[in-house]
MDAnalysis code that builds the backbone (N, CA, C; Angstrom):
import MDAnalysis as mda
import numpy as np

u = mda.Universe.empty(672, n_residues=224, atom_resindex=np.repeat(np.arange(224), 3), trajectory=True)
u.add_TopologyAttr("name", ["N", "CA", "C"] * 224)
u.add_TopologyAttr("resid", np.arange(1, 225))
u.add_TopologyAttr("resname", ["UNK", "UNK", "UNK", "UNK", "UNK", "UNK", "UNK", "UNK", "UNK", "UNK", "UNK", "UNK", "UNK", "UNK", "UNK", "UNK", "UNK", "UNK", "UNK", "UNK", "UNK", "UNK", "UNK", "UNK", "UNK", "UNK", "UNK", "UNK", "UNK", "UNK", "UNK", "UNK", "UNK", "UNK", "UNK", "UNK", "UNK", "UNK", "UNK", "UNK", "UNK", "UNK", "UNK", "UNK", "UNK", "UNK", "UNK", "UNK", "UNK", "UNK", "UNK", "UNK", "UNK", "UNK", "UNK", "UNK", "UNK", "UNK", "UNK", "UNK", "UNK", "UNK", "UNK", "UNK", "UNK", "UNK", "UNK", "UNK", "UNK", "UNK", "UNK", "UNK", "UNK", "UNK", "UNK", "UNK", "UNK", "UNK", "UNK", "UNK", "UNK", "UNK", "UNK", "UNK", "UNK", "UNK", "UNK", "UNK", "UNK", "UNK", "UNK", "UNK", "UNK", "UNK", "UNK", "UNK", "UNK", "UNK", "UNK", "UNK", "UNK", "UNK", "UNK", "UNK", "UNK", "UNK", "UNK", "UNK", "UNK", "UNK", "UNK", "UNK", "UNK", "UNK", "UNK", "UNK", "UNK", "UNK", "UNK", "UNK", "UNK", "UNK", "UNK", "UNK", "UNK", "UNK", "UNK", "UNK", "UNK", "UNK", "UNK", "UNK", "UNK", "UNK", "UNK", "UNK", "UNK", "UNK", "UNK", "UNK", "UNK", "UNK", "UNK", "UNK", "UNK", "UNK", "UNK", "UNK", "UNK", "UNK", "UNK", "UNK", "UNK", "UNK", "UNK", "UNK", "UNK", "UNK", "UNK", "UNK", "UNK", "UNK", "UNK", "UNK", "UNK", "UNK", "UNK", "UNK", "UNK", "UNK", "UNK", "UNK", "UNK", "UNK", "UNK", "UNK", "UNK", "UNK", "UNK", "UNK", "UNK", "UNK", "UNK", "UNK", "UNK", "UNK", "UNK", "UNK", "UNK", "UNK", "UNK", "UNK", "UNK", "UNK", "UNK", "UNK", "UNK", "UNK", "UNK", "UNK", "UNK", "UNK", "UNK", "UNK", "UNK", "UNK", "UNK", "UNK", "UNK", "UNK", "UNK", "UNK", "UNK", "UNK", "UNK", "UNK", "UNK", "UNK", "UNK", "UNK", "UNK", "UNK", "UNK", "UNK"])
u.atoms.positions = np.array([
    [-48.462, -26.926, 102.784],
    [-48.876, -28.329, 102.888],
    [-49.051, -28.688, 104.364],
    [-50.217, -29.870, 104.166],
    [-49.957, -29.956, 106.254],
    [-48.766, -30.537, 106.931],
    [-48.839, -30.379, 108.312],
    [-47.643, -31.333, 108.471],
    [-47.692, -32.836, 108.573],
    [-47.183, -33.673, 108.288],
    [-47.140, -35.255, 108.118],
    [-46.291, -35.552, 109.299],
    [-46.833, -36.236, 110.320],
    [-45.908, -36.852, 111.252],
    [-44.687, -38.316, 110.952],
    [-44.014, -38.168, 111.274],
    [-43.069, -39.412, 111.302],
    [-43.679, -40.831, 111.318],
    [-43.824, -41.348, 109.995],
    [-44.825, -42.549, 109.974],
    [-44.242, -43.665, 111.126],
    [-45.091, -44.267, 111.454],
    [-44.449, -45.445, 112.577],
    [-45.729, -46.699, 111.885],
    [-44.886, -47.660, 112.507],
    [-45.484, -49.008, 111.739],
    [-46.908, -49.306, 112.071],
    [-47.413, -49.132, 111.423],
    [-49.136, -49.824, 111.586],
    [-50.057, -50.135, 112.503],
    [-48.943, -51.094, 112.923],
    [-48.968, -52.031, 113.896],
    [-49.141, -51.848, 115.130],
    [-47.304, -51.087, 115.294],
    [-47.714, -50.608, 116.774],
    [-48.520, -49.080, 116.744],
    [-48.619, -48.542, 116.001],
    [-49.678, -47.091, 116.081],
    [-50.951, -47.526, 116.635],
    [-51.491, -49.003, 115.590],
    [-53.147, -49.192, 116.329],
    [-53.160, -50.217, 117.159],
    [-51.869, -50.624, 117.526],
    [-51.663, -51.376, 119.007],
    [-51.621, -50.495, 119.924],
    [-51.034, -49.547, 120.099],
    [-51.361, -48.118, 121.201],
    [-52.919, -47.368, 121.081],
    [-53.180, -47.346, 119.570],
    [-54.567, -46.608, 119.654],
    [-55.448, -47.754, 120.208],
    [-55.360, -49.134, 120.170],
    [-56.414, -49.456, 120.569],
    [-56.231, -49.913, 122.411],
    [-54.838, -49.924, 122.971],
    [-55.066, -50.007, 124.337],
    [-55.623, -48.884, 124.932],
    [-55.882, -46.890, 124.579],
    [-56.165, -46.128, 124.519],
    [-57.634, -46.508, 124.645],
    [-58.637, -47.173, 123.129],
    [-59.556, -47.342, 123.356],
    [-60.208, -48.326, 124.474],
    [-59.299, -49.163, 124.616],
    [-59.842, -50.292, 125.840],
    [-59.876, -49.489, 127.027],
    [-58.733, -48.299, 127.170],
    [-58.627, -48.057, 128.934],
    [-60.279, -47.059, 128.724],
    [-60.425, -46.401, 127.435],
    [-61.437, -44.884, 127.837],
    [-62.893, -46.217, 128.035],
    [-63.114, -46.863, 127.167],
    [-64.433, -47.884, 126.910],
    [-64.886, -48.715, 128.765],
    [-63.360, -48.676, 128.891],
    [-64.097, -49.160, 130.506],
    [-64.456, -47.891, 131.331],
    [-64.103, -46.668, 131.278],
    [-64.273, -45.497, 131.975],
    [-65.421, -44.711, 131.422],
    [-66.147, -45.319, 130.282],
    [-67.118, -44.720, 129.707],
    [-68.483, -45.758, 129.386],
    [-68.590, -47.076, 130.019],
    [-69.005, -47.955, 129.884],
    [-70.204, -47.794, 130.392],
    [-70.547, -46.715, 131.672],
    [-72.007, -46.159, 131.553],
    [-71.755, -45.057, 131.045],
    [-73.040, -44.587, 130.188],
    [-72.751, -43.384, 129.243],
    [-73.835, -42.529, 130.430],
    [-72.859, -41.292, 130.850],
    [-73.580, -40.322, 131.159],
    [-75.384, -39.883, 130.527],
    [-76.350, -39.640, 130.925],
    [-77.595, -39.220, 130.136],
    [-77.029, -37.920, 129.374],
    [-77.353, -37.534, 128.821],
    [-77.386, -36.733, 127.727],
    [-78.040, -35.222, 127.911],
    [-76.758, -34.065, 128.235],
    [-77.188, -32.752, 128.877],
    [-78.466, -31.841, 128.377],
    [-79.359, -31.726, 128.968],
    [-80.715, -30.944, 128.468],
    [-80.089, -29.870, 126.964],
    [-81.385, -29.382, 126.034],
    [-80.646, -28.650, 124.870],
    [-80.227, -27.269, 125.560],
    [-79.777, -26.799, 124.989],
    [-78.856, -25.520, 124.981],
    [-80.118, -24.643, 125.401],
    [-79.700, -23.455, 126.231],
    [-81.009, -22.483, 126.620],
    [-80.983, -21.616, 125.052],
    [-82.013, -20.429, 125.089],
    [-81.995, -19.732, 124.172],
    [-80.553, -18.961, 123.842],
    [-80.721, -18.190, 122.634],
    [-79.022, -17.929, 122.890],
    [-79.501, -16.496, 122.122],
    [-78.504, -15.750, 121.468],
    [-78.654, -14.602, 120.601],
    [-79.065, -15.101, 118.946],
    [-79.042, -15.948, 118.785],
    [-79.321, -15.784, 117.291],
    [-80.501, -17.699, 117.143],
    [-81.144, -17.574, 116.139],
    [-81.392, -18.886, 115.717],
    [-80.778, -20.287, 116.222],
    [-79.577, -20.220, 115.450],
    [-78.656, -21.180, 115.357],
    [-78.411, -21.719, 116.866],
    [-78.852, -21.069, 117.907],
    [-78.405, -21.309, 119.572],
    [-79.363, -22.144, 120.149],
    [-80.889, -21.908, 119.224],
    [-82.020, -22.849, 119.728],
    [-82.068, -24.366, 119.130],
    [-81.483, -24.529, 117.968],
    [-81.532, -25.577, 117.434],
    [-80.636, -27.054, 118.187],
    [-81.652, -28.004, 117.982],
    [-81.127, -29.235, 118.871],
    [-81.273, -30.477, 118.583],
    [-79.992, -30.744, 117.992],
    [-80.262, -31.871, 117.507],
    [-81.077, -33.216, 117.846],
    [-80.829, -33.332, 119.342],
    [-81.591, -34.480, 120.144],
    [-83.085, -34.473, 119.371],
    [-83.860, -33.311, 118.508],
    [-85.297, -33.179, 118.627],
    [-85.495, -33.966, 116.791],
    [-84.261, -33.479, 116.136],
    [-84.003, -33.869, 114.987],
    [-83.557, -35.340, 114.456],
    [-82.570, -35.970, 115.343],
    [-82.043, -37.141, 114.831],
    [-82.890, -38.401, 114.661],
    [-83.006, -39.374, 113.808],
    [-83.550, -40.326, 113.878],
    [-83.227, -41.533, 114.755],
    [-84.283, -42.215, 115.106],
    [-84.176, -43.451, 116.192],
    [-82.857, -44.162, 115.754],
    [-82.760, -44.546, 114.386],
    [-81.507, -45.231, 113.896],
    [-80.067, -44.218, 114.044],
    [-80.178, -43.511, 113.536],
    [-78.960, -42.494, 113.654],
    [-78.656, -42.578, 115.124],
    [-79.900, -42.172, 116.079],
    [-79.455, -42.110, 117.350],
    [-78.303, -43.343, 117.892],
    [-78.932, -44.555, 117.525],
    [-78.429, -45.747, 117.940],
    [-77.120, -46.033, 117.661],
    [-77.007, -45.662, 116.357],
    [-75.314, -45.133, 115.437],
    [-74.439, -44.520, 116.747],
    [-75.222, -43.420, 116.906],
    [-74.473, -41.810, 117.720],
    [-73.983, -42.588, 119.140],
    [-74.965, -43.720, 119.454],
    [-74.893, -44.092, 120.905],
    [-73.975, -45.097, 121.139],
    [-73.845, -45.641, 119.846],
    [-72.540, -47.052, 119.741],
    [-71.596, -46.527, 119.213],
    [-70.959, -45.396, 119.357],
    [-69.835, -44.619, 118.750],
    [-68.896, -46.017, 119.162],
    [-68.620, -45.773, 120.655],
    [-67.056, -46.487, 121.027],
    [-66.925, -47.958, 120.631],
    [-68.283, -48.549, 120.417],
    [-68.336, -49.730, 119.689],
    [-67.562, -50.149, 118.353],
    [-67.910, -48.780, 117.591],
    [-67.624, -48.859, 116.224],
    [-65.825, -48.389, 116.377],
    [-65.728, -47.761, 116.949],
    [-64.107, -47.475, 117.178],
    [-63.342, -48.725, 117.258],
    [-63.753, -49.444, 118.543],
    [-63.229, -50.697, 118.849],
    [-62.912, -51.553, 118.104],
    [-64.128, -52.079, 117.418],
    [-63.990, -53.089, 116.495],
    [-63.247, -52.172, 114.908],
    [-63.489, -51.510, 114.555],
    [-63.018, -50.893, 113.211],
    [-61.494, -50.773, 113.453],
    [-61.092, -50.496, 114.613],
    [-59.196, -50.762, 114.862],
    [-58.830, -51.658, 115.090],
    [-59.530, -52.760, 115.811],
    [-59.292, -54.195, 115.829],
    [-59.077, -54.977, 114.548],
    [-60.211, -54.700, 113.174],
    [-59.903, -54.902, 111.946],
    [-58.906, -54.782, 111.005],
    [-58.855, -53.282, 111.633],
    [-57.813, -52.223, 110.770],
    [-56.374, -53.241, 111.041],
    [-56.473, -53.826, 112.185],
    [-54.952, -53.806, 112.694],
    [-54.618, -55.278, 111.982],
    [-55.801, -55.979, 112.102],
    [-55.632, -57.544, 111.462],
    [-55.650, -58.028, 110.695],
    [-56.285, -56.818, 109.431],
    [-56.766, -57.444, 108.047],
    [-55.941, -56.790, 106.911],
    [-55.797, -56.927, 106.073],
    [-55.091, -56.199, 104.816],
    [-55.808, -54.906, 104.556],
    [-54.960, -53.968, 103.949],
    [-55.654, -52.596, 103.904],
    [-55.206, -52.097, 102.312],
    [-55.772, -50.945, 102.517],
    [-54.946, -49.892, 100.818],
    [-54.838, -48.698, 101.145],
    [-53.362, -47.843, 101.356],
    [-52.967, -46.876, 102.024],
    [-51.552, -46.586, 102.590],
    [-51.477, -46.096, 103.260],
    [-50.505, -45.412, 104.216],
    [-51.575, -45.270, 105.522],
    [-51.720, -46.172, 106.360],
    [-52.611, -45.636, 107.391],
    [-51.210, -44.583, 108.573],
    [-50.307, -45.698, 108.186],
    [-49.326, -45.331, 109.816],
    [-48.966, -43.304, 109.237],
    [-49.657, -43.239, 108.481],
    [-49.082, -41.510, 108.200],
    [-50.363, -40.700, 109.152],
    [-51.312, -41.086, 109.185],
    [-52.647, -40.467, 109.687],
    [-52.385, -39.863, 110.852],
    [-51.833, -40.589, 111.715],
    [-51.424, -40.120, 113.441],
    [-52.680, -39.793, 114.329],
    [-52.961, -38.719, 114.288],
    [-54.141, -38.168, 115.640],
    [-55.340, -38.755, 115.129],
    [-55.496, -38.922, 113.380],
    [-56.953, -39.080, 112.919],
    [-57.415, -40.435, 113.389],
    [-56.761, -41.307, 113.888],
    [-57.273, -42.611, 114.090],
    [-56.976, -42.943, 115.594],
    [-56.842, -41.562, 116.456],
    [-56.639, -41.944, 117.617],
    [-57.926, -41.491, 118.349],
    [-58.953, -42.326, 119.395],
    [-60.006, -41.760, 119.015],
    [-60.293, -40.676, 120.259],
    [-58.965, -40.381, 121.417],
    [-59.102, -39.321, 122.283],
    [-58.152, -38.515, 121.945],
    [-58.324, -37.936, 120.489],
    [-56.859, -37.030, 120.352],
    [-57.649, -35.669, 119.839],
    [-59.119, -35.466, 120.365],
    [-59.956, -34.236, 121.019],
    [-59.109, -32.996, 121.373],
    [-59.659, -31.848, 121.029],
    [-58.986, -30.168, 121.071],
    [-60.246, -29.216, 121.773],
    [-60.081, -28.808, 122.241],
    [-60.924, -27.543, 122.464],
    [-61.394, -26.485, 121.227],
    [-62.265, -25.897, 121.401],
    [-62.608, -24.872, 120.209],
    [-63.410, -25.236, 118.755],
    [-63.727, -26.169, 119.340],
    [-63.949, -27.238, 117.761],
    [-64.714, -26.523, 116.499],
    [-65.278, -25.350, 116.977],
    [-65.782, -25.005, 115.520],
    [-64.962, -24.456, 114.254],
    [-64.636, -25.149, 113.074],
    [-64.320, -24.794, 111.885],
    [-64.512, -23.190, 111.454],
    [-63.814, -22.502, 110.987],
    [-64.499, -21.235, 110.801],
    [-64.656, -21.730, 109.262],
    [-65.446, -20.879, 108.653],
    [-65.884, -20.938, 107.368],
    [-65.154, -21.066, 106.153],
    [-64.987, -21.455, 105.035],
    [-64.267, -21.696, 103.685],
    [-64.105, -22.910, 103.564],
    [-63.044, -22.794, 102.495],
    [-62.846, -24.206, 101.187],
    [-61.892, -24.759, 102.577],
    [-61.699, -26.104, 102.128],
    [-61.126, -27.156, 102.958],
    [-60.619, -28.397, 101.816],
    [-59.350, -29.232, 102.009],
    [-58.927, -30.419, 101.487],
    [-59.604, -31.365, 102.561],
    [-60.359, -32.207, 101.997],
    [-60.458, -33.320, 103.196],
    [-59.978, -34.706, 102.090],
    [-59.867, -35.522, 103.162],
    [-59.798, -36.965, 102.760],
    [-60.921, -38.494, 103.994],
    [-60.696, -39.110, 103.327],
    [-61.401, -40.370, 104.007],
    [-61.214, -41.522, 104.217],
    [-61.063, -42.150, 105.460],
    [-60.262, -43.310, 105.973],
    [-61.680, -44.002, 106.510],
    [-61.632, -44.838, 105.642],
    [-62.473, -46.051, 106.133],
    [-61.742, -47.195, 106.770],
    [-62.196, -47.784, 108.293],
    [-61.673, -48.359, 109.294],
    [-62.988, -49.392, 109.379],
    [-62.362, -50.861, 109.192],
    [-63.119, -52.187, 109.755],
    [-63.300, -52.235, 107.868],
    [-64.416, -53.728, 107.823],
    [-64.982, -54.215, 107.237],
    [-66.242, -54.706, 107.405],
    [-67.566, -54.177, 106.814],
    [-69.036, -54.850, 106.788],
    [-68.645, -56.486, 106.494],
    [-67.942, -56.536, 105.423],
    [-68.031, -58.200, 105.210],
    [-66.957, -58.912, 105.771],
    [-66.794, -58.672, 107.358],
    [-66.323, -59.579, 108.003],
    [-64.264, -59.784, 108.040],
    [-63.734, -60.778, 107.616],
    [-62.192, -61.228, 107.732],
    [-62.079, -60.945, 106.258],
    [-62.957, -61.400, 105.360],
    [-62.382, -60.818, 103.967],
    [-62.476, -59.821, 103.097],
    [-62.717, -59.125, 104.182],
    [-62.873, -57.559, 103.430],
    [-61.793, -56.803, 103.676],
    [-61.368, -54.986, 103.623],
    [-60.376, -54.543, 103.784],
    [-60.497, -54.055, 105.095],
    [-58.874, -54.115, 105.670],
    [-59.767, -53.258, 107.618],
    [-59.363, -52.009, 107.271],
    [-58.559, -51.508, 106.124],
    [-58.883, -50.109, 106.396],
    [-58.220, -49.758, 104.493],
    [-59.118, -48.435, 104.424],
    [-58.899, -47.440, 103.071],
    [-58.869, -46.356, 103.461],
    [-57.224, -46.059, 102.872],
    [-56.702, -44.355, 102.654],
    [-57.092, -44.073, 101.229],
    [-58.069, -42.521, 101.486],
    [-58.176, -42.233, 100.026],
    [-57.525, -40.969, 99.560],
    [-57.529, -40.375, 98.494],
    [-56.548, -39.357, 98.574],
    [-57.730, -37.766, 98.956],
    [-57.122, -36.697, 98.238],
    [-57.260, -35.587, 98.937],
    [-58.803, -35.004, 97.698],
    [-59.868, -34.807, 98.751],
    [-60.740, -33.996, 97.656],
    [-60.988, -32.272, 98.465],
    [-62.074, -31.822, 97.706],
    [-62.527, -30.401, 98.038],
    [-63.864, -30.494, 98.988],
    [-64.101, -29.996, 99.818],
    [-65.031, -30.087, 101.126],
    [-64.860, -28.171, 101.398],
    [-66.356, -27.986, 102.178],
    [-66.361, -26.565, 102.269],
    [-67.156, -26.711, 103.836],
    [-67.241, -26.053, 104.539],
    [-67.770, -24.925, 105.487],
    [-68.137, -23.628, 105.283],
    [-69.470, -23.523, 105.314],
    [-70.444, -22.221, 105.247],
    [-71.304, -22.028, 106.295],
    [-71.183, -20.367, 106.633],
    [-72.147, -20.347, 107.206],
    [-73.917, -20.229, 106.776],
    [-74.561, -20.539, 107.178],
    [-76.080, -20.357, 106.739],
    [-77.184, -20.091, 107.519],
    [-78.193, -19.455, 107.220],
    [-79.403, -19.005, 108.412],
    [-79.439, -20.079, 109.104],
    [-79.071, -21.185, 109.480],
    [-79.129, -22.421, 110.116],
    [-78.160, -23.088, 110.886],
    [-76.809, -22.267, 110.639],
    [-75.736, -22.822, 111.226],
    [-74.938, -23.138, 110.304],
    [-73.577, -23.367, 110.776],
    [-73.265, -24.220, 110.016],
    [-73.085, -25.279, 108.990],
    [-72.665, -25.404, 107.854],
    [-73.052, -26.570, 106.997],
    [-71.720, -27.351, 106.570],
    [-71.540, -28.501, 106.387],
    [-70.308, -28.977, 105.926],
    [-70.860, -29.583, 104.828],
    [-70.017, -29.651, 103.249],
    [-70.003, -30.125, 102.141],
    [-69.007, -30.558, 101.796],
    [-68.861, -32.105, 101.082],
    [-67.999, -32.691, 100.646],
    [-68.196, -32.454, 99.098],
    [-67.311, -31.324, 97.848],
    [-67.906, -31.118, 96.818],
    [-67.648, -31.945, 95.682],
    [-66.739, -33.089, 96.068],
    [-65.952, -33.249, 94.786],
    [-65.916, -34.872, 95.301],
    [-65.301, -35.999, 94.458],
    [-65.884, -37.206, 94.612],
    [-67.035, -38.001, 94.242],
    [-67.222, -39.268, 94.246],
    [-68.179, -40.448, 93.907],
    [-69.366, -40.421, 95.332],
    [-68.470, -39.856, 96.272],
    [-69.712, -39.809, 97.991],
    [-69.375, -38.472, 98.783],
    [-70.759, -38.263, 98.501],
    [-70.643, -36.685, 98.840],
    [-71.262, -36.416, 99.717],
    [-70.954, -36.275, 101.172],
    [-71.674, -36.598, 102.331],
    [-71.895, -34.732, 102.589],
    [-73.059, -34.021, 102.849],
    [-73.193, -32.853, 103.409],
    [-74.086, -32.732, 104.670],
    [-74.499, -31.858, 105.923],
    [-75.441, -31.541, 106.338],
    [-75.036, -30.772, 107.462],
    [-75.918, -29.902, 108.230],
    [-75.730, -29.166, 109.436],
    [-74.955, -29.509, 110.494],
    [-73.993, -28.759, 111.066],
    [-73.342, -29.198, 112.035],
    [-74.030, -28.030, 113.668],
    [-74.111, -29.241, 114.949],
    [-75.180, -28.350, 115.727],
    [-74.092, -28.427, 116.736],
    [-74.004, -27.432, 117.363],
    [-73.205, -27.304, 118.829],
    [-73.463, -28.020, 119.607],
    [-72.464, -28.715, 120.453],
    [-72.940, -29.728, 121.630],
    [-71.739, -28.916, 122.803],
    [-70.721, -29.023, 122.563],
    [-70.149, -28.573, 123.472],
    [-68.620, -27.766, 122.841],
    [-67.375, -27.579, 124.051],
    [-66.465, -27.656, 123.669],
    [-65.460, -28.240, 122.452],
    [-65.895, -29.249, 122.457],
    [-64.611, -30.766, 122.007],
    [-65.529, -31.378, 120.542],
    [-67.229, -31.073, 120.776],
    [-67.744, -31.690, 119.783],
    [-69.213, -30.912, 118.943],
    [-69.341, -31.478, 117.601],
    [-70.064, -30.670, 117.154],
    [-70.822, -32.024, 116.903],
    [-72.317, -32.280, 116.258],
    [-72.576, -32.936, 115.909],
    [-73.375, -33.340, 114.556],
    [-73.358, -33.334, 113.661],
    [-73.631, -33.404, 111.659],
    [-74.982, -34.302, 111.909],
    [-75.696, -33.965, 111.796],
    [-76.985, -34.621, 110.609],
    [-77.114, -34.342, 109.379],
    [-76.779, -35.242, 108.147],
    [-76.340, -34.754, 107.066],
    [-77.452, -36.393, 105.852],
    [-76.872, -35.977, 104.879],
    [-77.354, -37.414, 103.647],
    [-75.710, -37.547, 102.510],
    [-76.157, -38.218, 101.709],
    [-75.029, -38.799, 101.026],
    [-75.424, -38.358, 99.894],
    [-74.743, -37.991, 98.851],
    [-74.915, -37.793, 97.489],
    [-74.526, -39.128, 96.646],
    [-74.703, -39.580, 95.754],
    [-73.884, -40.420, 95.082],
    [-73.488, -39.660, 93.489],
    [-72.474, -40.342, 93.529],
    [-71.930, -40.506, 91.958],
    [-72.499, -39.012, 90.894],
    [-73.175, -38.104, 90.212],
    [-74.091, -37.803, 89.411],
    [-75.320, -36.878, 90.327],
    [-75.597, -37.167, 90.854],
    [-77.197, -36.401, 91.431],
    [-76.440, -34.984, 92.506],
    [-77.433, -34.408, 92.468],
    [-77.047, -32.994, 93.202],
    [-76.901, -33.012, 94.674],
    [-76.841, -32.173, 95.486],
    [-76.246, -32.363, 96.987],
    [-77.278, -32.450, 97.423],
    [-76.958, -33.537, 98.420],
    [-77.660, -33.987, 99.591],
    [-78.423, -32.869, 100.014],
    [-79.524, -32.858, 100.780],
    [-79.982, -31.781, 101.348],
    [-81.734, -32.285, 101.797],
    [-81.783, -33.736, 102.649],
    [-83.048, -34.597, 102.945],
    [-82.859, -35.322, 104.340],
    [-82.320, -35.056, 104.923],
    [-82.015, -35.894, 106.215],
    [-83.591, -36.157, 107.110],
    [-83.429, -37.303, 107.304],
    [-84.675, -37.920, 107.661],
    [-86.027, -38.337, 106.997],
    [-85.375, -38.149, 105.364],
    [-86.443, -38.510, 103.903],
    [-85.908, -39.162, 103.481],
    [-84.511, -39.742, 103.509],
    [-84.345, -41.125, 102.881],
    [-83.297, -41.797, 103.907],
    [-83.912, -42.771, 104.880],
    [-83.191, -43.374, 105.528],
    [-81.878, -44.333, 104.945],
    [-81.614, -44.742, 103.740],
    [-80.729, -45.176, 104.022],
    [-79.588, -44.648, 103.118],
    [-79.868, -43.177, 103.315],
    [-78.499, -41.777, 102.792],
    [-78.368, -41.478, 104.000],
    [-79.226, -41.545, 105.208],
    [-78.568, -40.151, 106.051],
    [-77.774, -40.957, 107.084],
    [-77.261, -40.079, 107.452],
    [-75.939, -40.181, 108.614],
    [-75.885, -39.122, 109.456],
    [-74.904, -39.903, 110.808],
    [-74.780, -38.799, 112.034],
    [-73.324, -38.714, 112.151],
    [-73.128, -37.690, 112.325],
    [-71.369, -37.774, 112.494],
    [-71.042, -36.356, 113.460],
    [-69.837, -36.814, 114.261],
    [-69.445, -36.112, 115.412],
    [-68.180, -35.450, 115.091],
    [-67.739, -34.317, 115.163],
    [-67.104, -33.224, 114.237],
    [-66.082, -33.122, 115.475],
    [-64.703, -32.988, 115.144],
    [-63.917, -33.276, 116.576],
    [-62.381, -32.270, 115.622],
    [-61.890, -31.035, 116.636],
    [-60.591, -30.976, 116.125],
    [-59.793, -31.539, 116.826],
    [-58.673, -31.905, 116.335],
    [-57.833, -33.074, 116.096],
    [-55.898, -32.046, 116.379],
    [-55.683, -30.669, 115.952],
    [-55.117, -30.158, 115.441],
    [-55.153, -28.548, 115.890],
    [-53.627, -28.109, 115.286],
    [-54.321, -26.485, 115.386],
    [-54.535, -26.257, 114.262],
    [-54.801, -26.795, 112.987],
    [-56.157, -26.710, 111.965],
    [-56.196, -27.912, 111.568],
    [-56.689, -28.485, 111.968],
    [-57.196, -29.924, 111.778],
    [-58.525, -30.106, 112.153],
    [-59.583, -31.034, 111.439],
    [-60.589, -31.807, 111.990],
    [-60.629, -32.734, 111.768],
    [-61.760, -33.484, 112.186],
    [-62.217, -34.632, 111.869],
    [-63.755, -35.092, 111.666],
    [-64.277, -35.497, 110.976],
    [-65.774, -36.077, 111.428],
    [-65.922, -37.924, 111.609],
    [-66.478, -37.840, 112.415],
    [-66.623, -39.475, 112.934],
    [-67.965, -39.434, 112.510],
    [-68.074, -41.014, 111.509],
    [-69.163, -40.910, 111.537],
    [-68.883, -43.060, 111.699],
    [-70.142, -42.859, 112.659],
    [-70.030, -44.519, 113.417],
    [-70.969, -45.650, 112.540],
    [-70.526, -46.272, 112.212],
    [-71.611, -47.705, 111.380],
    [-72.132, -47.231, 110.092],
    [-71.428, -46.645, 109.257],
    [-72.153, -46.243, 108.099],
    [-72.808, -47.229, 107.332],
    [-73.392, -46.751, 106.168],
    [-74.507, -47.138, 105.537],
    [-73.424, -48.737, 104.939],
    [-72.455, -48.188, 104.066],
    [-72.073, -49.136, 103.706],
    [-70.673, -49.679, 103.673],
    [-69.624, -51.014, 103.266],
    [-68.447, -50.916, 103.358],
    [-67.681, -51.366, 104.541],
    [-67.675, -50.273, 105.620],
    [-66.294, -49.757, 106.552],
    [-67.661, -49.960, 107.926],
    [-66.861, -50.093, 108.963],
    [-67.998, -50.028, 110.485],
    [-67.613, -48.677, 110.637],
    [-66.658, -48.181, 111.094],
    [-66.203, -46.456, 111.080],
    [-65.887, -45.683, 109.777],
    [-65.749, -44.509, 109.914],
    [-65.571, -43.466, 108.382],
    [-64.645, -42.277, 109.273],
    [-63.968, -41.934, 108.562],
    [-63.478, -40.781, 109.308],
    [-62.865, -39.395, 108.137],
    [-63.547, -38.385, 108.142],
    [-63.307, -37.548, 107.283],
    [-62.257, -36.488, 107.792],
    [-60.906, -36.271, 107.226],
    [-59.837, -35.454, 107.691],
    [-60.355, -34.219, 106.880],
    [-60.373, -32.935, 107.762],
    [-60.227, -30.900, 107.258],
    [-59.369, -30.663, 107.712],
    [-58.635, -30.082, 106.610],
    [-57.790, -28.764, 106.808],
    [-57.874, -28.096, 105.770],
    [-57.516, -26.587, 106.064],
    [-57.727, -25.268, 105.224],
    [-57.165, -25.396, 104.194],
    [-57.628, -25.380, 103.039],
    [-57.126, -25.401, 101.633],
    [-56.325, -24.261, 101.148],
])
């Protein structure tokens, strides 16, 4: 089983996570431009770049990350929730970044913490959900992450950016219909999300302003 840290109250967890986010948001308040793509490499998977792929909207998502952090813990912290958030620990801290970040391949437990509310003070600021089945494969393309099991079944390519981060262009499944597999054919399934380990087997995917619900999403991996 994973390990569960020593729950601490709510409160002060996203009263520390969010002075964390205030100190990085002023130190990141001009965003560096964005490092040329990757040179050629040994295989396929080394040329591919996301910058050439993502959509204008997604981009805008990708570019207001710390936005969506901010306000989605500001919510989280003020509004009524459904969960155990104070058990989460690193997943809702949003510089608690690892080196090595690529997943190696197989089955995975993930879960999903939706942080903030679309509809404002009377919605929930945050949902713990419980544990489903999610996979990592490799494919002539790279990487792929699949969420298999559940009502939202988020899948798509994950592309190398650096050390600390990977980055998902993916679509949503709903309820009944087969896996996602259209990114940039139906704008309002697809999503961008930033793949971060968290752990020494832990991940995470951030994905910023989703379609619907929550302003942040945050999907927890570990090895099943």
């Amino acid at each position: 089983m994973p390990f569960v840290p020593t729950p601490l109250p709510v409160r002060t967890l996203l009263a520390a996570t969010l002075a964390v986010t205030a100190l990085s948001a002023c130190a990141t308040a001009v965003e560096a431009p964005p490092p040329p793509p990757p040179p050629p490499g040994a295989g396929a998977v080394d040329r591919l770049d996301w910058r050439g792929i993502i959509t204008a909207i997604d981009r805008d998502r990708y570019q207001r990350r710390d936005a969506a952090w901010t306000l989605a813990l500001e919510q989280a912290q003020r509004q009524r929730g459904s969960g155990d958030l104070a058990s989460v620990g690193d997943l809702i801290r949003p510089r608690a970044t690892r080196g090595r970040v690529a997943p190696p391949p197989g089955d995975y437990r993930c879960r999903t913490v939706k942080l903030g509310s679309q509809g404002g003070e009377d919605g929930l600021g945050y949902v713990v959900y419980g544990w489903f089945a999610c996979r990592i494969e490799q494919t002539p393309r790279g990487l792929k992450f699949s969420k298999l099991t559940g009502s939202q079944r988020p899948s798509g390519l994950l592309f190398p950016e650096d050390d600390r981060h990977m980055i998902l262009l993916g679509s949503l499944a709903l309820a009944a219909e087969p896996p996602a597999n259209s990114y940039g054919r139906t704008p309002d399934r697809d999503l961008v999300a930033v793949l971060e380990r968290i752990g020494e087997a832990r991940w995470r995917l951030v994905l910023p302003w989703p379609q619907n619900e929550s302003n942040l999403d945050l999907i927890e991996l570990v090895p099943a």
